[in-house]
C-alpha atoms as an extended CHARMM CRD file, in Angstrom:
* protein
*
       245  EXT
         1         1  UNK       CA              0.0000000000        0.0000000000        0.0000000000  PROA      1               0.0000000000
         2         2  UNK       CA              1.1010000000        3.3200000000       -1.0910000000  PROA      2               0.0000000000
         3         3  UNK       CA              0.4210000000        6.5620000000        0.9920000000  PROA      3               0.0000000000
         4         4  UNK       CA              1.2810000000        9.5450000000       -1.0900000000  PROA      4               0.0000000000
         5         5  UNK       CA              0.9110000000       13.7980000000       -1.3870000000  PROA      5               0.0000000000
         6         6  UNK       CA             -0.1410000000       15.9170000000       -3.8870000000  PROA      6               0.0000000000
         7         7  UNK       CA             -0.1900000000       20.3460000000       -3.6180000000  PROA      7               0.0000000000
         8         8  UNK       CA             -1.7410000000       22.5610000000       -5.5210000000  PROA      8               0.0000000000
         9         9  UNK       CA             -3.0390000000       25.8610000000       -5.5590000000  PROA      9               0.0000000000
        10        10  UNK       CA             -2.2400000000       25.6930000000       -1.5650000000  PROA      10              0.0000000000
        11        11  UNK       CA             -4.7210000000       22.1620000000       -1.1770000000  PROA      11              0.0000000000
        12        12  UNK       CA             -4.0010000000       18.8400000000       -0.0590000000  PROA      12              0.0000000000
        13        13  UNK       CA             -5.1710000000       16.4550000000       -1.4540000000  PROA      13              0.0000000000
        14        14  UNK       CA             -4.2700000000       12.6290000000       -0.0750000000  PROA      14              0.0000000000
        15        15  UNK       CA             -4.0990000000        9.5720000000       -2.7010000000  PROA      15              0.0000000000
        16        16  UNK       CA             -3.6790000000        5.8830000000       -1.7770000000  PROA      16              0.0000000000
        17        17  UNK       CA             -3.1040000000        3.0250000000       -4.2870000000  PROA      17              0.0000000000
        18        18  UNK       CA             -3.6060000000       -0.1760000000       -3.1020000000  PROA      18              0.0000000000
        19        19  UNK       CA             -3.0420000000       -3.3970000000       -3.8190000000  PROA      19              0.0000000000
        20        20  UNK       CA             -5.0040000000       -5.7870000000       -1.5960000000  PROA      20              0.0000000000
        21        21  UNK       CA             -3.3320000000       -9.8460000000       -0.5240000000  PROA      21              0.0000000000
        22        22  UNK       CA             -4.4860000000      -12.7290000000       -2.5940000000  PROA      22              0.0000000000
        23        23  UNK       CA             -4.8240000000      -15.0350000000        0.4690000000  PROA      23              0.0000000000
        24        24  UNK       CA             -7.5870000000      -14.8760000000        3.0780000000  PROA      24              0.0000000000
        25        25  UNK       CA             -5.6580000000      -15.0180000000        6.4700000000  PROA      25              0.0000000000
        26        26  UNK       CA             -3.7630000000      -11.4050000000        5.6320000000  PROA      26              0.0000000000
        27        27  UNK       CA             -6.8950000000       -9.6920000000        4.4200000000  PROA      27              0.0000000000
        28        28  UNK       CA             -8.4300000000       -9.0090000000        7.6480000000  PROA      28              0.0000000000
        29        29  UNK       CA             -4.3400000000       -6.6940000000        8.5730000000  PROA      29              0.0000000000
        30        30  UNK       CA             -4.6830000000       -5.0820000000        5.4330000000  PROA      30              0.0000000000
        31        31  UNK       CA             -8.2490000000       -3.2220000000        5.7720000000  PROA      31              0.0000000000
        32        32  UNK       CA             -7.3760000000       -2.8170000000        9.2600000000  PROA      32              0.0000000000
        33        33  UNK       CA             -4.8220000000       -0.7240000000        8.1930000000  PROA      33              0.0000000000
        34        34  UNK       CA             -7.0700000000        1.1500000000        5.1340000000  PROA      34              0.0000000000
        35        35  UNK       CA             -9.8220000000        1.4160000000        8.2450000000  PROA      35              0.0000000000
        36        36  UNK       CA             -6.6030000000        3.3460000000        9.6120000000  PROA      36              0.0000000000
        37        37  UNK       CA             -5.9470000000        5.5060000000        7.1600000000  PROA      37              0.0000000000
        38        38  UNK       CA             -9.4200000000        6.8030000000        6.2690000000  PROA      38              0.0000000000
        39        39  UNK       CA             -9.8920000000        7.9210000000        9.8970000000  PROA      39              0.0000000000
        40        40  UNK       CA             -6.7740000000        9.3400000000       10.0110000000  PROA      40              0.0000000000
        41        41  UNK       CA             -7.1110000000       11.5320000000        6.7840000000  PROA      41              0.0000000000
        42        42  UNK       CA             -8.5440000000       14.2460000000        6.9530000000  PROA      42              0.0000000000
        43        43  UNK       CA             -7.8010000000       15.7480000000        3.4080000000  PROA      43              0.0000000000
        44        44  UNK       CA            -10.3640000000       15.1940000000        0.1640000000  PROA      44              0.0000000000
        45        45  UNK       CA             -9.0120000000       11.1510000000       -0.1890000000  PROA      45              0.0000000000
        46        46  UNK       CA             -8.9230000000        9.4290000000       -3.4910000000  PROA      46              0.0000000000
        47        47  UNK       CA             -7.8440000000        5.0840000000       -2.7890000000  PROA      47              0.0000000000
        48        48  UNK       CA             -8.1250000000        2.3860000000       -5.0970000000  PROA      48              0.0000000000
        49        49  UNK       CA             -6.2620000000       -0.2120000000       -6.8190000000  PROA      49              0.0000000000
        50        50  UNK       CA             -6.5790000000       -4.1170000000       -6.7910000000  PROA      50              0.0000000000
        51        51  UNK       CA             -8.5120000000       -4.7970000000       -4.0360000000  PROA      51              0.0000000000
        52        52  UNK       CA             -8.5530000000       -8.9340000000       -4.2640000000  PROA      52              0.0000000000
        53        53  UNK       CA            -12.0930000000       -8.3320000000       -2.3420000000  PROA      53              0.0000000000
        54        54  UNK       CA            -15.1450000000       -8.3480000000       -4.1490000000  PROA      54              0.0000000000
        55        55  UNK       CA            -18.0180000000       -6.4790000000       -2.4210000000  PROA      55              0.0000000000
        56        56  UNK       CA            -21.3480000000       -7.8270000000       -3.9670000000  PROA      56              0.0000000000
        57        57  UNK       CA            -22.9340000000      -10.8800000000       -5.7480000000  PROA      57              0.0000000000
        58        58  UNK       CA            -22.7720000000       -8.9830000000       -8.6060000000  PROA      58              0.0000000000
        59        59  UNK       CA            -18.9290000000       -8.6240000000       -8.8130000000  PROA      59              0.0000000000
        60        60  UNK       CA            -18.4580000000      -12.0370000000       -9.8500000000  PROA      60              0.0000000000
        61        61  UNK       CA            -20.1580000000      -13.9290000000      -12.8460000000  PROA      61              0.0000000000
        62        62  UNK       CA            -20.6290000000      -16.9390000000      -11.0220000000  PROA      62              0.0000000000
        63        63  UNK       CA            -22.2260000000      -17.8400000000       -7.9150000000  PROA      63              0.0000000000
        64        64  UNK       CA            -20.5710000000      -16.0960000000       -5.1450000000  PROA      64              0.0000000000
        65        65  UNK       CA            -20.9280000000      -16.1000000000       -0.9340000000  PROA      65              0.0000000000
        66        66  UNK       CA            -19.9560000000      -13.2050000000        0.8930000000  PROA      66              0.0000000000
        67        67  UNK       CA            -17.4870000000      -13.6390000000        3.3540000000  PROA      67              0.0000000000
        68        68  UNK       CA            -15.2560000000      -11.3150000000        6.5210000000  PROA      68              0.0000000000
        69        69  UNK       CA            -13.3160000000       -9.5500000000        3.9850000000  PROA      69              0.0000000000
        70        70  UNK       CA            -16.4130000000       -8.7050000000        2.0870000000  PROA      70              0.0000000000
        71        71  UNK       CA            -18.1710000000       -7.3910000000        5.0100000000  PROA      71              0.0000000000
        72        72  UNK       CA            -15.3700000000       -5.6020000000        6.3790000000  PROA      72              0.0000000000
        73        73  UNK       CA            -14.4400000000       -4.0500000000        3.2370000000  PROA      73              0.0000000000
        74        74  UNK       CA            -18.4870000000       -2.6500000000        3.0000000000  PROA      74              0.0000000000
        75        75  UNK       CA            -18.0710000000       -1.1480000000        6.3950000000  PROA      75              0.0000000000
        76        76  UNK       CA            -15.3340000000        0.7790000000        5.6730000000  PROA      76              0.0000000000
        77        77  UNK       CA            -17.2450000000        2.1490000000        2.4800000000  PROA      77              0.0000000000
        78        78  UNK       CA            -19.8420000000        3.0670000000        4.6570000000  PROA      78              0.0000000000
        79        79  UNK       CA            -18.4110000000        4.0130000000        7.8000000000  PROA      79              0.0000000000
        80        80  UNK       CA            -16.3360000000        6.7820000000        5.8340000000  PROA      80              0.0000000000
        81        81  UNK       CA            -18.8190000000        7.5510000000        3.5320000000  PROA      81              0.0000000000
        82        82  UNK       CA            -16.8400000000        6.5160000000        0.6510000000  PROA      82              0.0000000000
        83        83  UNK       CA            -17.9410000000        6.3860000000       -2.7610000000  PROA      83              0.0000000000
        84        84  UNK       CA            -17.2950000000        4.0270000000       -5.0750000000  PROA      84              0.0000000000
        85        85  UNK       CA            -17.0080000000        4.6710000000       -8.3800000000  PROA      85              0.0000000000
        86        86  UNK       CA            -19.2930000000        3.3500000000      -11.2220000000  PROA      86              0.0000000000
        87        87  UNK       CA            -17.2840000000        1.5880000000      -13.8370000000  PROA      87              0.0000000000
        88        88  UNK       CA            -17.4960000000        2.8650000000      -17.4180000000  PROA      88              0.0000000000
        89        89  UNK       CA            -17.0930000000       -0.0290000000      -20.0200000000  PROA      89              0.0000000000
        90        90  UNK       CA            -18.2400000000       -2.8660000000      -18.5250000000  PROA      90              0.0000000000
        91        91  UNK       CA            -18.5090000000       -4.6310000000      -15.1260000000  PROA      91              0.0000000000
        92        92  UNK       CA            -15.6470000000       -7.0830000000      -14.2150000000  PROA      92              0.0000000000
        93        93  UNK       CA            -11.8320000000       -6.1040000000      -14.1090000000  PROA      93              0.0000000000
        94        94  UNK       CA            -10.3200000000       -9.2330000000      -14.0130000000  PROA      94              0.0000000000
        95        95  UNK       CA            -10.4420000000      -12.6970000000      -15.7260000000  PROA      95              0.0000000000
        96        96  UNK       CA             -8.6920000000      -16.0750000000      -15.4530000000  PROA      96              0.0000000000
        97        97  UNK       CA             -8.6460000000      -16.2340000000      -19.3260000000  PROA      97              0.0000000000
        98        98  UNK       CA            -10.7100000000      -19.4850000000      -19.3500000000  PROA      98              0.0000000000
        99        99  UNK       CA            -12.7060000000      -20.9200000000      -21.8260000000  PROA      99              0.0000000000
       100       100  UNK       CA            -15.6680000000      -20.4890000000      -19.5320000000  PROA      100             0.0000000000
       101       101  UNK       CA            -14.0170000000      -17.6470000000      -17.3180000000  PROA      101             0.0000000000
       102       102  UNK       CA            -14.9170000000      -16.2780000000      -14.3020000000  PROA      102             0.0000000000
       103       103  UNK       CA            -14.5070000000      -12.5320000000      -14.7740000000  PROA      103             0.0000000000
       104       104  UNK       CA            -14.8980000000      -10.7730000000      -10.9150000000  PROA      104             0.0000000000
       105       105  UNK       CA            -14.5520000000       -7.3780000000      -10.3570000000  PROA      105             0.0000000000
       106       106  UNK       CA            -11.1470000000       -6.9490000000       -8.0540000000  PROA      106             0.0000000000
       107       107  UNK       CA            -10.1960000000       -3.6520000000       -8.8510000000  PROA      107             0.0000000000
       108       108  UNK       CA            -11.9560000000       -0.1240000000       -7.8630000000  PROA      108             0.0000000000
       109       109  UNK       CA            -11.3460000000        3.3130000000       -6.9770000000  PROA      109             0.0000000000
       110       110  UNK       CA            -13.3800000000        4.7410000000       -3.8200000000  PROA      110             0.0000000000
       111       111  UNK       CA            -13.4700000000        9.0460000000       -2.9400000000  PROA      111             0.0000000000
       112       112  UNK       CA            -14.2440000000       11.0330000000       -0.1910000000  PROA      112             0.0000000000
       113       113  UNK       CA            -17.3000000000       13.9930000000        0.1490000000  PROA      113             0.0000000000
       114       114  UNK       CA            -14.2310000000       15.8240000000       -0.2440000000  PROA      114             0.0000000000
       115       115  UNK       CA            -12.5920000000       14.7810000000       -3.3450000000  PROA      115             0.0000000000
       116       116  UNK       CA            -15.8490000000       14.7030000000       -5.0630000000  PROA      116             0.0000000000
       117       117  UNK       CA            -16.7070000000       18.5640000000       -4.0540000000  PROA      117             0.0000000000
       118       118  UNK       CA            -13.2350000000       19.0930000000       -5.5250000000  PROA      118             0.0000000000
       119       119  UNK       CA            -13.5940000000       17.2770000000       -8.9010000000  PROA      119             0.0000000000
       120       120  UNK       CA            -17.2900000000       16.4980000000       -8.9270000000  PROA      120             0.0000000000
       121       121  UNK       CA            -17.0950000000       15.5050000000      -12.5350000000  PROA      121             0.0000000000
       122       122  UNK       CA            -14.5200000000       12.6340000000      -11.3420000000  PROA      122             0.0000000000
       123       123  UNK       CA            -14.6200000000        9.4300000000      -13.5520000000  PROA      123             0.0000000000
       124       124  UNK       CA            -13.5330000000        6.1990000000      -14.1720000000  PROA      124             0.0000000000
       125       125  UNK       CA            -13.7140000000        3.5490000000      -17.1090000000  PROA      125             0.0000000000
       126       126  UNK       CA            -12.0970000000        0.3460000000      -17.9440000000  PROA      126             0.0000000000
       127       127  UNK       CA            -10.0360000000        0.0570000000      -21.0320000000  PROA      127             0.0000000000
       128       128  UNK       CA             -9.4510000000       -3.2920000000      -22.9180000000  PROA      128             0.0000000000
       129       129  UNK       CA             -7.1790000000       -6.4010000000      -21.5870000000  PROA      129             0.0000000000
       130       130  UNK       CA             -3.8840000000       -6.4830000000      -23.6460000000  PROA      130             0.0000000000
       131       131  UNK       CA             -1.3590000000       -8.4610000000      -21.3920000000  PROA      131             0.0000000000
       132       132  UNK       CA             -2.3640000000       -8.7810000000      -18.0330000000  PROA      132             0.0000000000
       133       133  UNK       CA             -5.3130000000      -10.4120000000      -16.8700000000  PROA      133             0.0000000000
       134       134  UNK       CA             -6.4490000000       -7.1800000000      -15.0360000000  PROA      134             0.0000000000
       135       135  UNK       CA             -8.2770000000       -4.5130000000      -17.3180000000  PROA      135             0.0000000000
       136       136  UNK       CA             -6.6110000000       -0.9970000000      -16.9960000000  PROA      136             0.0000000000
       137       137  UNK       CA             -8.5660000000        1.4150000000      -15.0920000000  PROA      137             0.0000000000
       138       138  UNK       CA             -8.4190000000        5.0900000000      -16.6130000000  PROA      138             0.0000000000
       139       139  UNK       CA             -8.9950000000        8.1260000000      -13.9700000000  PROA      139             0.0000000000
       140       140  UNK       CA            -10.3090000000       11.1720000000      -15.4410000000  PROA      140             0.0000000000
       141       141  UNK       CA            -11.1870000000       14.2300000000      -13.2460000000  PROA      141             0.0000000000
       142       142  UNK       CA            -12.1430000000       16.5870000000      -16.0490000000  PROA      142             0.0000000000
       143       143  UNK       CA             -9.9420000000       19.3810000000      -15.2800000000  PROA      143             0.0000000000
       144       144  UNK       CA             -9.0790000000       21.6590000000      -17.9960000000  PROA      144             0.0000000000
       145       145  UNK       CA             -5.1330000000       22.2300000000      -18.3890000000  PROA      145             0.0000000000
       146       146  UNK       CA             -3.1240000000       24.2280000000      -20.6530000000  PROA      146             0.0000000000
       147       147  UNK       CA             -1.4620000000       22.4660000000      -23.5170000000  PROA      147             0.0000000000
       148       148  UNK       CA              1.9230000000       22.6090000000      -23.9510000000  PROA      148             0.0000000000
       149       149  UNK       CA              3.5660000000       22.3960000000      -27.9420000000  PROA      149             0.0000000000
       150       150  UNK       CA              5.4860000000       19.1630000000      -28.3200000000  PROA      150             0.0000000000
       151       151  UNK       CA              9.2290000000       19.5580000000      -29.3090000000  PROA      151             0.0000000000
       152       152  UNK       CA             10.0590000000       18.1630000000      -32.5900000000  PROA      152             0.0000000000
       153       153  UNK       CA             11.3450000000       14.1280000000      -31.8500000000  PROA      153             0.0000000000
       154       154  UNK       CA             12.9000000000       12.4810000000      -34.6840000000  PROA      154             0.0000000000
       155       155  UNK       CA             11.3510000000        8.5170000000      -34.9820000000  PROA      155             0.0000000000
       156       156  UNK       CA             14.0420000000        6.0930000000      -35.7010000000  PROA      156             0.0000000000
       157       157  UNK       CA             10.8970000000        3.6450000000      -37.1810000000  PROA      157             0.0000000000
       158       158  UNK       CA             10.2380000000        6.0520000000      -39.9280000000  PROA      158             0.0000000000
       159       159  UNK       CA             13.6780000000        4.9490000000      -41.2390000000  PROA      159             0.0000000000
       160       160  UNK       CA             11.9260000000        1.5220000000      -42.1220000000  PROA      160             0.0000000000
       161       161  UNK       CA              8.9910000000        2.9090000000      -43.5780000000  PROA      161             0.0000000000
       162       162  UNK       CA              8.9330000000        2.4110000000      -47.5730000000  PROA      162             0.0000000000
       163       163  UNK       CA              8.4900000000        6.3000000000      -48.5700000000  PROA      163             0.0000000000
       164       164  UNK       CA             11.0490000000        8.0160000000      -46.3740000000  PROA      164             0.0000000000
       165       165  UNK       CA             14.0890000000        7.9270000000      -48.6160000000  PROA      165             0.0000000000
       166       166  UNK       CA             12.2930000000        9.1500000000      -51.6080000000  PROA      166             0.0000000000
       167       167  UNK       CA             10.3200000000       12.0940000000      -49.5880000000  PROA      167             0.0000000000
       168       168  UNK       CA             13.5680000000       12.8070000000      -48.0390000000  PROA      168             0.0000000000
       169       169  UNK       CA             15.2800000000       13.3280000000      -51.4710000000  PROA      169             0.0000000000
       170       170  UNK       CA             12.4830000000       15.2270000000      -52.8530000000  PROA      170             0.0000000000
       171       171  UNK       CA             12.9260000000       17.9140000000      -50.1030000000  PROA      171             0.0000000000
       172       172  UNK       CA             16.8250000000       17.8510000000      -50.2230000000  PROA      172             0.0000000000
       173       173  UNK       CA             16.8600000000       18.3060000000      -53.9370000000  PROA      173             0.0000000000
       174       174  UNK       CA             14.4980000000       21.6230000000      -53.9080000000  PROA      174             0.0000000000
       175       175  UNK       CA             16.7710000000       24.3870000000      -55.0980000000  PROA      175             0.0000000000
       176       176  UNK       CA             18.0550000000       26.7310000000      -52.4780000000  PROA      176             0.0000000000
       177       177  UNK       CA             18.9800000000       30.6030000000      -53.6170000000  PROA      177             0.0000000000
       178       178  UNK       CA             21.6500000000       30.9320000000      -50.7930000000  PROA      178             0.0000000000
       179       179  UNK       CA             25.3700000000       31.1930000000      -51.4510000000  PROA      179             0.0000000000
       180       180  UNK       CA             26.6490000000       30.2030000000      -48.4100000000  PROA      180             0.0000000000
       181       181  UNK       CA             27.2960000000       26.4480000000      -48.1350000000  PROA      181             0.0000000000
       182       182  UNK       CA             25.9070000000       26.6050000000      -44.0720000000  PROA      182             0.0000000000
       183       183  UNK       CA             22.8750000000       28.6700000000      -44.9460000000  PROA      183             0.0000000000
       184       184  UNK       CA             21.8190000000       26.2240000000      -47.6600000000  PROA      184             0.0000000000
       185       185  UNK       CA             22.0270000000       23.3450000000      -45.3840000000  PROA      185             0.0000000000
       186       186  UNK       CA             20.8210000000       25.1760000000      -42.2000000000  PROA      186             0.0000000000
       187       187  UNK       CA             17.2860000000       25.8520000000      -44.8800000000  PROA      187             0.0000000000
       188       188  UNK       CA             17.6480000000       22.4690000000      -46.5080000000  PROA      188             0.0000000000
       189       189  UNK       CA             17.6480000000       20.7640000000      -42.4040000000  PROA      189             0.0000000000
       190       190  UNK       CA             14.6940000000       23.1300000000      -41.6440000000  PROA      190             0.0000000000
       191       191  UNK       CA             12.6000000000       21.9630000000      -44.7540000000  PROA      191             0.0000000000
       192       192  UNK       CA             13.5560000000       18.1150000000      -43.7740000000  PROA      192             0.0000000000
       193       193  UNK       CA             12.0340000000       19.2040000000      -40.4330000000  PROA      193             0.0000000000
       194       194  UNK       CA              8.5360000000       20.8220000000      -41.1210000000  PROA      194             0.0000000000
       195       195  UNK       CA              8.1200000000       17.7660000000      -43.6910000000  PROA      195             0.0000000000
       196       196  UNK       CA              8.8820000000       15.2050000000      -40.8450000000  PROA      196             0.0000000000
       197       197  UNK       CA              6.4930000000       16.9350000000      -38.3120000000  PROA      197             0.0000000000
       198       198  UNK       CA              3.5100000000       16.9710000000      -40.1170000000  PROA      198             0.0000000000
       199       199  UNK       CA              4.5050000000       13.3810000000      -42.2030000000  PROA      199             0.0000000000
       200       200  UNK       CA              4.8570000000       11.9910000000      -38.8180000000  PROA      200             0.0000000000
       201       201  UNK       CA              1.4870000000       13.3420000000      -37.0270000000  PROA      201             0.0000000000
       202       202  UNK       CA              0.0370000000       11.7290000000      -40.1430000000  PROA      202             0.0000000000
       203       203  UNK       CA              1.7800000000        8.4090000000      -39.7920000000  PROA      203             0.0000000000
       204       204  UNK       CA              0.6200000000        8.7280000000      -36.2020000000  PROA      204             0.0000000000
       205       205  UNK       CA             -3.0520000000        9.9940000000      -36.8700000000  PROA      205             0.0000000000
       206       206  UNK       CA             -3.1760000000        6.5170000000      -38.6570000000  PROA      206             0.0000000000
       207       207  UNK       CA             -1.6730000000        4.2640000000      -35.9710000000  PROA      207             0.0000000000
       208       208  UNK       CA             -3.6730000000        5.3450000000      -33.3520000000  PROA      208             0.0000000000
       209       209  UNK       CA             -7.1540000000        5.2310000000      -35.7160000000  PROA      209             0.0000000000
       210       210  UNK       CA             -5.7610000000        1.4030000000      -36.0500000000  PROA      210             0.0000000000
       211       211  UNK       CA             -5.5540000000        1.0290000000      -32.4310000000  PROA      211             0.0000000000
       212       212  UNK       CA             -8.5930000000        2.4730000000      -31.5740000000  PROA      212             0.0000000000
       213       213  UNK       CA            -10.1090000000        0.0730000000      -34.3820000000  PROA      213             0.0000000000
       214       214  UNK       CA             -8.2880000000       -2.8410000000      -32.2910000000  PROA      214             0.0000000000
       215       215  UNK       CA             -9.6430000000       -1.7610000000      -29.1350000000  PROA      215             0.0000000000
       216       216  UNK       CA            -12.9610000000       -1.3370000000      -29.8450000000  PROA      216             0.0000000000
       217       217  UNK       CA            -13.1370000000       -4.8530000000      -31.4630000000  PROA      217             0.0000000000
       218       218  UNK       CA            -11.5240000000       -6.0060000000      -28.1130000000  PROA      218             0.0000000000
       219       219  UNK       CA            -14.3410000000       -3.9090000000      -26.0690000000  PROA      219             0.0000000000
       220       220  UNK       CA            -16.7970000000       -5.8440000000      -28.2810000000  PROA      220             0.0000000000
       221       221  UNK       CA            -15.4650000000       -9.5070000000      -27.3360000000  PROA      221             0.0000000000
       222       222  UNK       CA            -15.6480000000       -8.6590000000      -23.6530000000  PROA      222             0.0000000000
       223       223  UNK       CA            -19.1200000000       -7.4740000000      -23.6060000000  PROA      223             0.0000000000
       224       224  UNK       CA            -19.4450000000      -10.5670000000      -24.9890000000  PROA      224             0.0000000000
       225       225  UNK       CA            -17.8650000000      -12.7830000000      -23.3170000000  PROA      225             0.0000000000
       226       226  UNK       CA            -15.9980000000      -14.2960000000      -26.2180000000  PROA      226             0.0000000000
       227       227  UNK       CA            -12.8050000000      -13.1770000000      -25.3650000000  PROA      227             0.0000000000
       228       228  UNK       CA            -10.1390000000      -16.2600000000      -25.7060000000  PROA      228             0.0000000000
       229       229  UNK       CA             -7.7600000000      -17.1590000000      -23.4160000000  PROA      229             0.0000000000
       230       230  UNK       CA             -4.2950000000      -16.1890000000      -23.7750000000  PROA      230             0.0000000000
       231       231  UNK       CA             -1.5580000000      -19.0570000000      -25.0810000000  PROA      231             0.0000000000
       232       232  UNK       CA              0.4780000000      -18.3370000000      -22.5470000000  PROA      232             0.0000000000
       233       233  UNK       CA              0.5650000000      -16.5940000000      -18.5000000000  PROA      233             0.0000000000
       234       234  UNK       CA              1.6200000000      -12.8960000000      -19.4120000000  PROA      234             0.0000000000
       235       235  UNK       CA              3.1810000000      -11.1420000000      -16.4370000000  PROA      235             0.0000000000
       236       236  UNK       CA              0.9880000000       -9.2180000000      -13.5440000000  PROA      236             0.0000000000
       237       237  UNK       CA              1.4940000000       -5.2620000000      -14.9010000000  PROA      237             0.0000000000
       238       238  UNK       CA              0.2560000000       -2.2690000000      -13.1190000000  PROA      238             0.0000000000
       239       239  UNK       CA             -3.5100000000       -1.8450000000      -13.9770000000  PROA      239             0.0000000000
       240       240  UNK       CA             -4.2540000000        1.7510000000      -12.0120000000  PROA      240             0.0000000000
       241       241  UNK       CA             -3.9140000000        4.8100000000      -13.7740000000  PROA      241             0.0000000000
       242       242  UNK       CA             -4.3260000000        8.4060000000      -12.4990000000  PROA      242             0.0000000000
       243       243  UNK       CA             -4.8220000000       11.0710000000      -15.0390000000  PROA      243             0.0000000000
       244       244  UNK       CA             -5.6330000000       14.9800000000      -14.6790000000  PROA      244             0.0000000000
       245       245  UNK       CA             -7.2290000000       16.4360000000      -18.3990000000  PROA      245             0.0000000000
């Protein structure tokens, strides 16, 4: 369990990612210590993470009996007046990539009165499996922030792609007026530049429309429940993510 800060603007604000045991005999020490640090805070409180807990029938696609953890786990929601957050995108966050799988939701984010007077337009949705067995979880709060311009990166990939060369040449070859042999290649690297940007948010426009085409498709199988299980057991990766827009 992680117990971090954040400032801004001269506020507090107090954020806890957890990641809850897989085995029943520690479960009981770790909300006993989350009981702890809800009564303790006393800043607006975002937690959440992979819980390992589910809290209602509902959480699980097959027949499921609540338990200690369960009930312990409610009355901290409760006590603190926690809310948790309704999941965008689906219901379950987790699956043991079965033929028949049991899909359970293990992973949620709960706020405080206080966070959600601070960012009332707080989110949260699940984004497609890709590796792990846990679904991503994407925060939004819906705060406006200035954008910064990106600085020009040059892509070592767009040296494999089929049309670089010749573009390249194209824009080298354009006759430049200058005399000086520094000024003509000082305009000659500029040209190469401007090209690159805008060939490259192209190239880029079209990988993520591809993605998006990918994930959407993957959205689809979920909801379905057709999703296949994976040929092999992909490493656990980090499923919480914490975003300000």
């Amino acid at each position: 369990m992680l117990w971090s800060k954040t400032k801004k603007e001269k506020k507090t604000r107090s954020i806890v990612t957890v990641y809850g045991p897989t085995h029943e005999e520690n479960r009981e020490l770790f909300l006993s210590e989350l009981s702890q640090i809800c009564s303790s805070c006393k800043n607006p409180l975002i937690l959440g993470g992979d819980f390992n807990i589910l809290s209602f029938n509902s959480d699980k696609n097959k027949n499921f009996s609540e338990n200690k953890a369960t009930n312990l786990l409610n009355w901290i929601i409760n006590t603190y007046e926690l809310r948790d957050l309704p999941l965008l995108g689906g219901k379950y966050t987790w699956s043991n990539n079965q033929q028949n799988p049991t899909l359970e939701k293990l992973d949620r984010i709960l706020i405080s009165d206080d966070w959600e007077k601070l960012f009332p337009l707080t989110n949260l949705r699940k984004l497609p499996r890709e590796l792990s067995d846990h679904n991503p979880l994407l925060l939004c709060t819906e705060q406006s922030t200035y954008k910064k311009s990106k600085a020009f990166c040059f892509e070592t990939s767009w040296l494999k792609h089929q049309e670089f060369l010749q573009k390249i040449s194209e824009i080298w070859d354009v006759h430049v007026r200058e005399k000086d042999a520094v000024d003509k290649w000082c305009i000659k690297v500029n040209r190469v530049k401007i090209f690159l940007k805008g060939w490259g948010m192209s190239l880029r426009g079209h990988t993520k429309k591809y993605k998006k085409c990918l994930r959407e498709e993957l959205e689809i199988l979920e909801k379905n429940g057709r999703r296949q299980p994976f040929t092999s057991s992909p490493s656990r990766k980090e499923n919480f993510y914490f975003v300000r827009n």
